[in-house]
DSSP file (Angstrom, degrees, kcal/mol; ACC not computed):
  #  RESIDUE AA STRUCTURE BP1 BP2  ACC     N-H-->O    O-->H-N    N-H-->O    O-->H-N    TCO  KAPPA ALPHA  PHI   PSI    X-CA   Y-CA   Z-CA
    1    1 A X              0   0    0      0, 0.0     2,-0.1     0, 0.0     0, 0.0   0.000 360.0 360.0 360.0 139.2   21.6  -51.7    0.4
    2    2 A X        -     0   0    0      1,-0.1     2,-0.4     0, 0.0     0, 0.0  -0.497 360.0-121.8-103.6 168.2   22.6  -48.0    0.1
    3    3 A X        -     0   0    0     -2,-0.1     2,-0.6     2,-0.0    -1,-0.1  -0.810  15.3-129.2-121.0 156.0   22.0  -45.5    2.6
    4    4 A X        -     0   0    0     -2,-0.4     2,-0.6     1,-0.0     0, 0.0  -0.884  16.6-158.1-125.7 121.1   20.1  -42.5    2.0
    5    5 A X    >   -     0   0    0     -2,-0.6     3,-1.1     1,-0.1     4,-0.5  -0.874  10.9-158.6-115.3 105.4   21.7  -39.1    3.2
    6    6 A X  T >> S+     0   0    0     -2,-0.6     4,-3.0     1,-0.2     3,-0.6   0.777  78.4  88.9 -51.4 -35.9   19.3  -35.9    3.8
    7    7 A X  H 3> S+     0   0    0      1,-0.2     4,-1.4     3,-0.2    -1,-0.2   0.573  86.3  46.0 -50.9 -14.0   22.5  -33.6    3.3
    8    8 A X  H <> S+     0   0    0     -3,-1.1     4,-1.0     2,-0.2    -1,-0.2   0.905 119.6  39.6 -45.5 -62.0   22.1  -33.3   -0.2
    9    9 A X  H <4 S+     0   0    0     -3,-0.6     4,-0.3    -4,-0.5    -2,-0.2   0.843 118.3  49.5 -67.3 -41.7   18.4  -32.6    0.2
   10   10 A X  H >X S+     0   0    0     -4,-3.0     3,-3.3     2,-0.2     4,-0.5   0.806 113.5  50.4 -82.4-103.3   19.1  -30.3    3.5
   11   11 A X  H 3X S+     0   0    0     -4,-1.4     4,-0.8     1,-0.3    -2,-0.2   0.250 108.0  45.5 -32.6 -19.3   21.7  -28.4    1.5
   12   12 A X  H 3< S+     0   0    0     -4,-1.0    -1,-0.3    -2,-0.4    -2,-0.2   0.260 109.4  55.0-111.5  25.9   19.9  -27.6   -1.5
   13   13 A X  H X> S+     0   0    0     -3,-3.3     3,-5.0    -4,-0.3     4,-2.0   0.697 109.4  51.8 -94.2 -47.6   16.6  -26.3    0.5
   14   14 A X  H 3X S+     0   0    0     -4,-0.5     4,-2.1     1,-0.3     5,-0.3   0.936 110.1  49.4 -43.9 -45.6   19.1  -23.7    2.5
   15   15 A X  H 3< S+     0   0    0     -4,-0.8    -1,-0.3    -5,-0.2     4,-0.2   0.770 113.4  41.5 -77.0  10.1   20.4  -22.6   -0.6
   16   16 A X  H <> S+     0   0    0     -3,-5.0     4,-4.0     2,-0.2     5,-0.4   0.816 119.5  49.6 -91.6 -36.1   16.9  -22.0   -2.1
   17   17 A X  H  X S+     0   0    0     -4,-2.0     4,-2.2     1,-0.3     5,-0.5   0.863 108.4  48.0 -65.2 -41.3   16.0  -20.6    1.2
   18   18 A X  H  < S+     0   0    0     -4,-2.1     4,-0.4    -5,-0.4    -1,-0.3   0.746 117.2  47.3 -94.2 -24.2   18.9  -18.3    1.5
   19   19 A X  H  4 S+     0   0    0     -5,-0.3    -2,-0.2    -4,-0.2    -1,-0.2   0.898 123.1  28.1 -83.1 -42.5   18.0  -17.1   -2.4
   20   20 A X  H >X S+     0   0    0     -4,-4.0     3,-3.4     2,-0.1     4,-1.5   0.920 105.8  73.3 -89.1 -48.0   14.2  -16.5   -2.1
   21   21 A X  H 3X S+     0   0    0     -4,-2.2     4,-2.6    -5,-0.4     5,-0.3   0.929  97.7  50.0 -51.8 -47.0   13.8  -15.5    1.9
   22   22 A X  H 3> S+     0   0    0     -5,-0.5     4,-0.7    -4,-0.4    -1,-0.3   0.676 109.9  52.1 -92.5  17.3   15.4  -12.0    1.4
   23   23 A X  H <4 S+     0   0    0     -3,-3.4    -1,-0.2    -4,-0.1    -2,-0.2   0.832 113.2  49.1 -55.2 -35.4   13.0  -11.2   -1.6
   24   24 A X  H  < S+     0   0    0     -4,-1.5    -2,-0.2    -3,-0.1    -3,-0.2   0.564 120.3  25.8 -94.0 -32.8   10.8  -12.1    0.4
   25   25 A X  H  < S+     0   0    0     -4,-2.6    -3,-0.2     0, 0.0    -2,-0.1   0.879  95.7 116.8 -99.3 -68.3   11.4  -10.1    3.7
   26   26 A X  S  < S-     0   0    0     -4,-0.7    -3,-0.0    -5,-0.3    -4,-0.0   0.598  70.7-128.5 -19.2 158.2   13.4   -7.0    1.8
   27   27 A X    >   +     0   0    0     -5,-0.1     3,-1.6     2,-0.1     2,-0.1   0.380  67.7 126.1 -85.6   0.6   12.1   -3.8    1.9
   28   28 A X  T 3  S+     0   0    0      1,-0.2     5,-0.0    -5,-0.1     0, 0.0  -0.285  81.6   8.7 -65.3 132.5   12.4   -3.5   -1.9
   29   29 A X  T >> S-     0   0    0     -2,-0.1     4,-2.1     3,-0.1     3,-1.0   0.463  82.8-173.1  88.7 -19.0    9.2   -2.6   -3.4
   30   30 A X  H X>  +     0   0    0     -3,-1.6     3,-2.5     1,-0.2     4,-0.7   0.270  69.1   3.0  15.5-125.9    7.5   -1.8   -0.1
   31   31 A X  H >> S+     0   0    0     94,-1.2     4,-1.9     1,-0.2     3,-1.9   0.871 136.4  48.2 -25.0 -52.8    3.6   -1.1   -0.9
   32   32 A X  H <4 S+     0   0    0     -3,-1.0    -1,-0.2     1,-0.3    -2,-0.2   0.732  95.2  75.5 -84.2 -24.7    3.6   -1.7   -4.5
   33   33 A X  H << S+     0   0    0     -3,-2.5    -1,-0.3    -4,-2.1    -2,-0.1   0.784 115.7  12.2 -50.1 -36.2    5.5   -4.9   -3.8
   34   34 A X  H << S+     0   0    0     -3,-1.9    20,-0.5    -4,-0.7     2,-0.2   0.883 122.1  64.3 -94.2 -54.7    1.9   -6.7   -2.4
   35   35 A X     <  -     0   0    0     -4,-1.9     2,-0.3    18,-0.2    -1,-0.2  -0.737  59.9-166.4-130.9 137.4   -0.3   -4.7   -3.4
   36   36 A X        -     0   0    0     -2,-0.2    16,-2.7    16,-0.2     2,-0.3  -0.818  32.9-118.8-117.8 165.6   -1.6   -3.4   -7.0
   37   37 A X  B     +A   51   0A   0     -2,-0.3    14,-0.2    14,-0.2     3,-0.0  -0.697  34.4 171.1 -99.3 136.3   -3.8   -0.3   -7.2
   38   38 A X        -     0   0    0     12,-1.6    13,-0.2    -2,-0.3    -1,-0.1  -0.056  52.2 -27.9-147.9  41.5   -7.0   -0.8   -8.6
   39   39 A X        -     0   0    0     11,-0.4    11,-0.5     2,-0.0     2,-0.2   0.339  44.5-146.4 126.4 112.9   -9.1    2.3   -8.1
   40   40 A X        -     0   0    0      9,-0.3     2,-0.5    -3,-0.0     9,-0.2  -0.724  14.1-151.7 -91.9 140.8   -9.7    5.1   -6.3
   41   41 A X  E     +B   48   0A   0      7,-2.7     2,-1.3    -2,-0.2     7,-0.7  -0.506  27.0 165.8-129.6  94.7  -12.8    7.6   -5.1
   42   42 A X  E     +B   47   0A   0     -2,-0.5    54,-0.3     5,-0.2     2,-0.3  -0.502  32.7 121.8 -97.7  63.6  -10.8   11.0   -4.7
   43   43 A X  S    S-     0   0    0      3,-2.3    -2,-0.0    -2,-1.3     0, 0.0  -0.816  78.9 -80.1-131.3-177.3  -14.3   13.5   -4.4
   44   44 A X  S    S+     0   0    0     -2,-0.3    -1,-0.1     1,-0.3     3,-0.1   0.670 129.1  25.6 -47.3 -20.9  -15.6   15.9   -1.9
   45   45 A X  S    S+     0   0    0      1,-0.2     2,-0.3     0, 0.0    -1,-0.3   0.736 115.5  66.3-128.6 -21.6  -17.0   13.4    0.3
   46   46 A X        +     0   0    0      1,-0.1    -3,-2.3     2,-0.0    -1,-0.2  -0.807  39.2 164.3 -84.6 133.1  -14.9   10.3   -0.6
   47   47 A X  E     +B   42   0A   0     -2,-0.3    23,-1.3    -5,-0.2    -5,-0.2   0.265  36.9 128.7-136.2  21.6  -11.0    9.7    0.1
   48   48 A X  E     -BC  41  69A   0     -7,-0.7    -7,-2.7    21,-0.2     2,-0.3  -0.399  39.5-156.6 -87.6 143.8  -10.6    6.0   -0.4
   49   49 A X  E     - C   0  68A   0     19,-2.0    19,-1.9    -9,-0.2     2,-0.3  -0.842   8.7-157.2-108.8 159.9   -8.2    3.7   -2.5
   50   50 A X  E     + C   0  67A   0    -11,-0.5   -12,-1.6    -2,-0.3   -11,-0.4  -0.789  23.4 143.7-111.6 164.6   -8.8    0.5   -3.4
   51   51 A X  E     -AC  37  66A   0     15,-1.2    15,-1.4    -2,-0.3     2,-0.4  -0.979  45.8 -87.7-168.8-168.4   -6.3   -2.1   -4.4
   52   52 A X  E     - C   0  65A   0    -16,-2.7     2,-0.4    -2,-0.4   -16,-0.2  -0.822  38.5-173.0-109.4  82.1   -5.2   -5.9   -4.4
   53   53 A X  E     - C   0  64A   0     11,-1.4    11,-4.2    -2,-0.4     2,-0.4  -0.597  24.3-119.8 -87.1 140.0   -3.2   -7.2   -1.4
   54   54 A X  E     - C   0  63A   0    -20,-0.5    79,-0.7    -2,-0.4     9,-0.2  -0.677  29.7-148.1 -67.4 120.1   -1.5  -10.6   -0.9
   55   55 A X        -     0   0    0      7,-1.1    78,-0.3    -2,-0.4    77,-0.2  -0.237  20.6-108.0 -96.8-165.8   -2.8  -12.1    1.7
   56   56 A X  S    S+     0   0    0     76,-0.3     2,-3.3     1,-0.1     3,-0.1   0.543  81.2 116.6 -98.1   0.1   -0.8  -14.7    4.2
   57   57 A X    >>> +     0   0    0      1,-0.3     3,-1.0    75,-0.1     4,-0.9  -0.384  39.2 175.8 -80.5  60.9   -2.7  -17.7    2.9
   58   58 A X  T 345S+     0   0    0     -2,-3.3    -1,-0.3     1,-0.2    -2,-0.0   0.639  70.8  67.7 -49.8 -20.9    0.3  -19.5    1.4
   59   59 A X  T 345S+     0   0    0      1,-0.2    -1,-0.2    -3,-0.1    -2,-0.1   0.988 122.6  12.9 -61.5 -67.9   -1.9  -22.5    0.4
   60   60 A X  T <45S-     0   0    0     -3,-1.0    -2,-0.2     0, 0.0    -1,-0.2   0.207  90.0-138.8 -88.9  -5.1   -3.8  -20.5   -2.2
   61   61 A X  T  <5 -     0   0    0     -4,-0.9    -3,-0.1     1,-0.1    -5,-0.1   0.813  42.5-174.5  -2.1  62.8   -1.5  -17.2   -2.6
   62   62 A X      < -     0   0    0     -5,-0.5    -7,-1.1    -8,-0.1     2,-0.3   0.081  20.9-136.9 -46.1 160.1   -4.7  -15.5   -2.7
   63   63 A X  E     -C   54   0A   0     -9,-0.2     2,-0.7    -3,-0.1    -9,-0.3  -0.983  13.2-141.8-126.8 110.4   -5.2  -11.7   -3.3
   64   64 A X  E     -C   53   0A   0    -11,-4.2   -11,-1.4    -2,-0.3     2,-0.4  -0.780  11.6-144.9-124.1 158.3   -7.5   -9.3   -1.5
   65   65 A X  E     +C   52   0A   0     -2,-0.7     2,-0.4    80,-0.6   -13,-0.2  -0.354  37.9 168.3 -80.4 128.4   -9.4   -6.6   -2.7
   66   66 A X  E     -C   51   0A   0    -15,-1.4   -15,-1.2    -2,-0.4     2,-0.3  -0.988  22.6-148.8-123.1 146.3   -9.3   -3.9    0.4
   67   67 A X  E     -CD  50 143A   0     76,-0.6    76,-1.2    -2,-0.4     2,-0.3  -0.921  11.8-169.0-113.1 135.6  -10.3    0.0    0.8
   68   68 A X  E     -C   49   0A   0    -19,-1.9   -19,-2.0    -2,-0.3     2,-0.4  -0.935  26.7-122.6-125.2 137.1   -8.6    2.6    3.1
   69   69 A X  E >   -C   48   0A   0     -2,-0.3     3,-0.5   -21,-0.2   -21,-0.2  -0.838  20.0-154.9 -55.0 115.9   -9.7    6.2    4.1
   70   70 A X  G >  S+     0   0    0    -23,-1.3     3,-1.0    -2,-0.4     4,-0.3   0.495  91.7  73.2 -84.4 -20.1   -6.8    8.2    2.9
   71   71 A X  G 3  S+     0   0    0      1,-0.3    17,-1.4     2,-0.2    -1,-0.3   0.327  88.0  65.5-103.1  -4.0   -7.8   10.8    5.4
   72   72 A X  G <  S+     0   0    0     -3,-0.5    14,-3.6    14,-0.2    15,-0.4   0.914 112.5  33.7 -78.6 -36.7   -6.4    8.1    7.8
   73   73 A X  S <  S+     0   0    0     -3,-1.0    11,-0.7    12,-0.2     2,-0.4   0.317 105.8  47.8 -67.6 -39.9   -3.0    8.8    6.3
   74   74 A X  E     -E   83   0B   0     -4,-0.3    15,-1.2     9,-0.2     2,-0.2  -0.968  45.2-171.4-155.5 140.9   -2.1   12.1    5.1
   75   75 A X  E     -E   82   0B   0      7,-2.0     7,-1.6    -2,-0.4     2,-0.4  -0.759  23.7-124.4-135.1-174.6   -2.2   15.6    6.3
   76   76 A X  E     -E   81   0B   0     11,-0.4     2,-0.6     5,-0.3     3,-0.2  -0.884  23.2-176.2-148.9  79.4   -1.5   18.9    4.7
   77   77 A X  E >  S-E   80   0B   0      3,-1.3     3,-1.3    -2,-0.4    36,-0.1  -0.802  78.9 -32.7-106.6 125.5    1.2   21.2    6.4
   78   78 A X  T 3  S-     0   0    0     -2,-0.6    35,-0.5     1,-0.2    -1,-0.3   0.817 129.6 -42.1  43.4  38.7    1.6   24.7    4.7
   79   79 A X  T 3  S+     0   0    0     -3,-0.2     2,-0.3    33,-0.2    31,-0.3   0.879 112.2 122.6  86.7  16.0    0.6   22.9    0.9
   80   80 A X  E <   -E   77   0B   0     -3,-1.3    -3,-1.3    31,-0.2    -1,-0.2  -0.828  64.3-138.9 -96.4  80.5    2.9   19.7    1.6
   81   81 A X  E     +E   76   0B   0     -2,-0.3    -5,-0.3    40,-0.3     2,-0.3  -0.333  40.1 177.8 -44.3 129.0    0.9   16.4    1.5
   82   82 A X  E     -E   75   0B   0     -7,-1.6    -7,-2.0     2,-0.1     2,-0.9  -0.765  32.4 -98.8-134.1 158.0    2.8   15.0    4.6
   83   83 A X  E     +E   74   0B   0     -2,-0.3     2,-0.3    -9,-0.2    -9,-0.2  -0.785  56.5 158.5 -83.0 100.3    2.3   11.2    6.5
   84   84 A X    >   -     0   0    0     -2,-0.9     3,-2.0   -11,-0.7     5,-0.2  -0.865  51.6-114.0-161.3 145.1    0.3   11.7    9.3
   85   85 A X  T 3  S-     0   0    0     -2,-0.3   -12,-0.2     1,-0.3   -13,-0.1   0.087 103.0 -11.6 -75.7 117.4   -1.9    9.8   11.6
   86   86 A X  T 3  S+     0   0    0    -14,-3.6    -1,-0.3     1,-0.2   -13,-0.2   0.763  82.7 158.9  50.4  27.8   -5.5   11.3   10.9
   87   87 A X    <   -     0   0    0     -3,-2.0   -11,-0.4   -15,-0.4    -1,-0.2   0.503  41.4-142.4 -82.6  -1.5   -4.5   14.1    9.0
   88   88 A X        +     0   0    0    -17,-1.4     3,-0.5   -13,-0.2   -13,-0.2   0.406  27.3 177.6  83.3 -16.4   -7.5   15.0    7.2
   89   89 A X  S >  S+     0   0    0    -15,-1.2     3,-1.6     1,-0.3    -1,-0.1   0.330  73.8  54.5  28.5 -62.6   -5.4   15.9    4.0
   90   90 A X  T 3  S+     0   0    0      1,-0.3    -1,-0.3   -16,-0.2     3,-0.2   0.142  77.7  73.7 -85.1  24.7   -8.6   16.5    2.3
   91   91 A X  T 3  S+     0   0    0     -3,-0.5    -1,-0.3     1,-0.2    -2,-0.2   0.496 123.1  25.4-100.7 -12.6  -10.6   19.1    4.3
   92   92 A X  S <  S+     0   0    0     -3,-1.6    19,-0.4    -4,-0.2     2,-0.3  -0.331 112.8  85.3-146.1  56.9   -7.3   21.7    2.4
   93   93 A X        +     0   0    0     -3,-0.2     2,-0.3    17,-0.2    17,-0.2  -0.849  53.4 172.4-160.2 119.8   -6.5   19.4   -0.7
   94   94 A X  E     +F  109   0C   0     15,-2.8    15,-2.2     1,-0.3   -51,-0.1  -0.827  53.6  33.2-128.5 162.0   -8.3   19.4   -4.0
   95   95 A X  E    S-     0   0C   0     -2,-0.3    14,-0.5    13,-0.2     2,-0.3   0.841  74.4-167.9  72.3  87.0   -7.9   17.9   -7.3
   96   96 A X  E     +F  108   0C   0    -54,-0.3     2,-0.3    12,-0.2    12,-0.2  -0.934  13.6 163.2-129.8 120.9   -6.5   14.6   -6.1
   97   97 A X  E     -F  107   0C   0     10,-3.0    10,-0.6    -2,-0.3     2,-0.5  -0.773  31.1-124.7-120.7 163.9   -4.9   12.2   -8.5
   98   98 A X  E     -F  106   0C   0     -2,-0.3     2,-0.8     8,-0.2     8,-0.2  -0.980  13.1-161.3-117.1 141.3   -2.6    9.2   -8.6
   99   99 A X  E     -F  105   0C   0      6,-2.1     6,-4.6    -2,-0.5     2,-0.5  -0.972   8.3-160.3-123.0 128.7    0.6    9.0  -10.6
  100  100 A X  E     +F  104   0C   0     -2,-0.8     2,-0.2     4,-0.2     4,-0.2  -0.903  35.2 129.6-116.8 125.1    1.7    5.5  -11.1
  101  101 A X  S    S-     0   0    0      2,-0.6    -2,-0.0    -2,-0.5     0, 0.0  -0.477  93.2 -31.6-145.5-134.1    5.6    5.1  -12.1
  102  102 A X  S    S+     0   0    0     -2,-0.2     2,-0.1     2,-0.0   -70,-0.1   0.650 141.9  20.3 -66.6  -6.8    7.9    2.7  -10.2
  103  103 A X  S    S-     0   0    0    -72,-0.0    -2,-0.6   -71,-0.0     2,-0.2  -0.229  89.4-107.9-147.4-129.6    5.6    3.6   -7.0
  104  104 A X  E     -F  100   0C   0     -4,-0.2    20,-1.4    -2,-0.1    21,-0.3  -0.593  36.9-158.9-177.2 101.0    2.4    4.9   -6.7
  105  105 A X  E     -FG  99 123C   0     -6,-4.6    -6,-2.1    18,-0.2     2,-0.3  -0.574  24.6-137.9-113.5 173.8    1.5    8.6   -5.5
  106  106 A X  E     -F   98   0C   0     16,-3.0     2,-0.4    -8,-0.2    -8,-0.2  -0.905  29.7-177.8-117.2  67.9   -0.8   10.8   -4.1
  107  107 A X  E     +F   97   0C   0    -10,-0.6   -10,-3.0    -2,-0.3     2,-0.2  -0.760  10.5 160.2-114.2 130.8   -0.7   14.2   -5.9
  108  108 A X  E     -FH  96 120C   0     12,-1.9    12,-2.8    -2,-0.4     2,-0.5  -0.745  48.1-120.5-129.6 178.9   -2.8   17.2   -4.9
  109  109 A X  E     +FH  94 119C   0    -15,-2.2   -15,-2.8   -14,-0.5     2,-0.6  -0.976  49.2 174.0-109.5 110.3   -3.3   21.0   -5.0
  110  110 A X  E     - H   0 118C   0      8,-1.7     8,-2.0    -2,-0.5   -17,-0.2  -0.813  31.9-100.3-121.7 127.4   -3.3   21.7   -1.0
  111  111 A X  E     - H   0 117C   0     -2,-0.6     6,-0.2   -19,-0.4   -31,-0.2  -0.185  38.1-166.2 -47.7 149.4   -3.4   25.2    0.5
  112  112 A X        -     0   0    0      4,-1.1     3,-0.4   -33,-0.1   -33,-0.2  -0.383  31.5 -71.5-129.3-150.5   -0.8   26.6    1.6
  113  113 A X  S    S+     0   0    0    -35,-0.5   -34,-0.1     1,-0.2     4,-0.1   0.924 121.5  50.3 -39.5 -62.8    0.5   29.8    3.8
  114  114 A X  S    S-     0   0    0    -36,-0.1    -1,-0.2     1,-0.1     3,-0.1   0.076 125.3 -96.2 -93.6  27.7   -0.2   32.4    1.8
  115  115 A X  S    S+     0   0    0     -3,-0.4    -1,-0.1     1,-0.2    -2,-0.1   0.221  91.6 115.6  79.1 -18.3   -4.0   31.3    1.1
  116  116 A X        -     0   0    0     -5,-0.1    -4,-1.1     1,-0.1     2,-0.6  -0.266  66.4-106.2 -71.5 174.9   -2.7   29.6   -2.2
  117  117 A X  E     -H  111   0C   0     -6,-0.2    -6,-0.3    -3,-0.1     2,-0.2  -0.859  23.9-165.8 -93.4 108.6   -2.5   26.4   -3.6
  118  118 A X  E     -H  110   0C   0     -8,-2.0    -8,-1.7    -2,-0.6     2,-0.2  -0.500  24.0-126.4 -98.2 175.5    0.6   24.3   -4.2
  119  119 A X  E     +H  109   0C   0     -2,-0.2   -10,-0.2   -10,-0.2     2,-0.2  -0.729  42.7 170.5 -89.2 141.7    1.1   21.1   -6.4
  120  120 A X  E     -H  108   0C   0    -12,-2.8   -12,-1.9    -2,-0.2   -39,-0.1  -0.681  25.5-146.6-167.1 138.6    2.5   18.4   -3.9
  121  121 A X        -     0   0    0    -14,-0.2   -40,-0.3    -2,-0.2   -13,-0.2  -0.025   6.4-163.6 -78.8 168.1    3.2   14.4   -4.3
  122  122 A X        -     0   0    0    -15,-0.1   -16,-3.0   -42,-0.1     2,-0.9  -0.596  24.1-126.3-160.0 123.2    2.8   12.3   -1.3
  123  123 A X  B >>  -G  105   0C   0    -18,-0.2     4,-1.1     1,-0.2     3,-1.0  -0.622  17.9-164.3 -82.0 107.3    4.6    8.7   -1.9
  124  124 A X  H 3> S+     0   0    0    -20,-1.4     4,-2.6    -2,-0.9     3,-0.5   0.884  78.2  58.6 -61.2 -37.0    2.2    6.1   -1.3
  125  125 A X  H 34 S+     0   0    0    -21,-0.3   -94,-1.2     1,-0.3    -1,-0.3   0.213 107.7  45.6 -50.3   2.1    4.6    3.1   -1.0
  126  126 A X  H <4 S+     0   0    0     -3,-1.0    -1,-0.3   -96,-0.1    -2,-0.2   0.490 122.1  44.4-142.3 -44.2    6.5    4.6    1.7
  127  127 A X  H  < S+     0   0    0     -4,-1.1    11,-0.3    -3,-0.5    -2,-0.2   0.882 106.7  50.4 -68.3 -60.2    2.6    5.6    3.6
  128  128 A X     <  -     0   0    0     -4,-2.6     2,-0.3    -5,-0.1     9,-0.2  -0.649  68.5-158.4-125.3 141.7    0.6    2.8    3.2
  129  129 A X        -     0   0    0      7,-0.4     7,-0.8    -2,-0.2     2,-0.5  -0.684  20.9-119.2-118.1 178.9    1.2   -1.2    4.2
  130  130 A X  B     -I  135   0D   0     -2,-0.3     2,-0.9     5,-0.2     5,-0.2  -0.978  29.8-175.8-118.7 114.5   -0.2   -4.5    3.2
  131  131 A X  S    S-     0   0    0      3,-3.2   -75,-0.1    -2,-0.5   -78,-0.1  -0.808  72.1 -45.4-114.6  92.7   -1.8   -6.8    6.3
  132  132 A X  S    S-     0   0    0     -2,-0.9   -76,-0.3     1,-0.3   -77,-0.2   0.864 124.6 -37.8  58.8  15.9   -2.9   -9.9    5.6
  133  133 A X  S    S+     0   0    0    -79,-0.7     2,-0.6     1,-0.3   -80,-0.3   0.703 118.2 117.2  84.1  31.1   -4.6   -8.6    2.4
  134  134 A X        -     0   0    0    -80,-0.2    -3,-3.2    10,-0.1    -1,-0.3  -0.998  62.8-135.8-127.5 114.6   -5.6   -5.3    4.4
  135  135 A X  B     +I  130   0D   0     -2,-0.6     7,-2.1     8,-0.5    -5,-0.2  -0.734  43.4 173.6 -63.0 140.5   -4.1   -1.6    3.1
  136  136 A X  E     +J  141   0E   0     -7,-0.8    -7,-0.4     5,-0.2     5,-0.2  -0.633  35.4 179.5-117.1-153.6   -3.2   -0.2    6.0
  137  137 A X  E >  S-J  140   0E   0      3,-1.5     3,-7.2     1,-0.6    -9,-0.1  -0.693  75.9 -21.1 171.5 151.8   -1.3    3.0    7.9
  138  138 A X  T 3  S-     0   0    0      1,-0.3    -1,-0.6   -11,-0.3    -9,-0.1  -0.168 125.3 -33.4  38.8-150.9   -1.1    3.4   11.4
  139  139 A X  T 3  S+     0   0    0     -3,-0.1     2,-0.3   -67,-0.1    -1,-0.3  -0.113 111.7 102.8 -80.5  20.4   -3.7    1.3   13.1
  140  140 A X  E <   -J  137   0E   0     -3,-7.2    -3,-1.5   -68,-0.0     2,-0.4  -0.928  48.6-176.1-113.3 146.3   -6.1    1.7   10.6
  141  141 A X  E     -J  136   0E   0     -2,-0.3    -5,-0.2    -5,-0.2     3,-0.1  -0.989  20.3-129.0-140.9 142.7   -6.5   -1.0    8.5
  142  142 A X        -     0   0    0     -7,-2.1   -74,-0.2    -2,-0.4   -92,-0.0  -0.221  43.9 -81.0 -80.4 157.8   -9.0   -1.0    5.4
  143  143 A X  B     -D   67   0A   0    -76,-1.2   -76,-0.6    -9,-0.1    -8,-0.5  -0.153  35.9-140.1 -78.5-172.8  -11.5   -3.8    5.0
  144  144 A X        +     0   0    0    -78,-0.2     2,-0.2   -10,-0.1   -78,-0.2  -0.757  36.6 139.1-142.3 152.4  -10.6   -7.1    3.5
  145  145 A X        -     0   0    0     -2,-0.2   -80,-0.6   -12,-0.2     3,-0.1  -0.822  62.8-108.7 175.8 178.8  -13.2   -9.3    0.8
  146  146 A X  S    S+     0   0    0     -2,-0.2     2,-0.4     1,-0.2   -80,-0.1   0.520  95.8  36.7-116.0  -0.9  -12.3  -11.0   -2.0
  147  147 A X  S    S-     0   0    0    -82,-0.1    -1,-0.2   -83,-0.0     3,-0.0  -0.958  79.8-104.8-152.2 168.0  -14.0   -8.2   -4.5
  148  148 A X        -     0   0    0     -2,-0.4     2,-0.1    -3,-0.1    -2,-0.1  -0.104  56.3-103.4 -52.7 152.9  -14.6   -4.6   -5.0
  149  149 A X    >   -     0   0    0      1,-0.1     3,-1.4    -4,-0.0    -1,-0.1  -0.631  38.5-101.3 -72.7 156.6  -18.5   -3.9   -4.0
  150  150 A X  T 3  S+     0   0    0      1,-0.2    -1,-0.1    -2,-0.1    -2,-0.1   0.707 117.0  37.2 -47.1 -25.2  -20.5   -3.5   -6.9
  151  151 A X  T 3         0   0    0      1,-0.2    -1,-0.2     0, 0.0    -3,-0.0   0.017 360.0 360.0-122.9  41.4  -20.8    0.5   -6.8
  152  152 A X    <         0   0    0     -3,-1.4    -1,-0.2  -113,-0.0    -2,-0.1   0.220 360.0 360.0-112.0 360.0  -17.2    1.2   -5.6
């Protein structure tokens, strides 16, 4: 009767382990890594993104749909979209787009010094995190469902 030796089995999950785990932890990708953008409402009274986070729910490796206040996020120093906690970005920020290329930004025309308006990027990927299927920043963290509401 042969005898049945787990070091085979135990060696080739550590090397799977050893291959996959620092995709999996890296910082490569940050935001954009979890989370795909799926819609924004960038108007005088609105400042919210929407997107798709991976949530921790390994079973199902579910996705959910969450919205953040951007105004949680971003501020506006001399006409520089900047990261900062409850910076209001959009009370001196107009025109607000995203450009999506390898990351996904925040580009506005924000007052500046001299009472004009400069163009300026603010890298969302770098800003914004994924919780459990929740965009967050700071300690704010956008709600969590498993779709957009109808009139968002």
């Amino acid at each position: 009767m042969g005898t049945f030796s787990a070091c085979p089995v135990l060696t080739a999950t550590v090397l799977l382990l050893g291959l996959v785990f620092p995709l999996l932890t890296s910082g490569e990708g940050g935001f954009t890594h979890d989370c795909a953008y799926a819609g924004a409402n960038l108007t005088d009274k609105h400042h919210w993104i929407g997107v798709y986070c991976l949530n921790d729910d390994v079973d199902i490796y579910g996705f959910n749909y969450s919205m953040l206040d951007l105004d949680h996020c971003a501020g506006n120093n001399a006409g520089q979209l900047v990261v900062y906690e409850n910076g209001n970005y959009s009370g001196s920020c107009e025109n607000c787009t995203f450009i999506h290329d390898k990351s996904l930004h925040l580009s506005c025309l924000c007052w500046d010094m001299n009472g004009g308006h400069t163009n300026s990027t603010l890298d969302l990927n770098t800003t914004l995190y994924d919780s459990n299927g929740a965009v967050g920043c700071y300690s704010f963290l956008g709600n969590k469902t498993w779709e957009p509401a109808p009139d968002s």
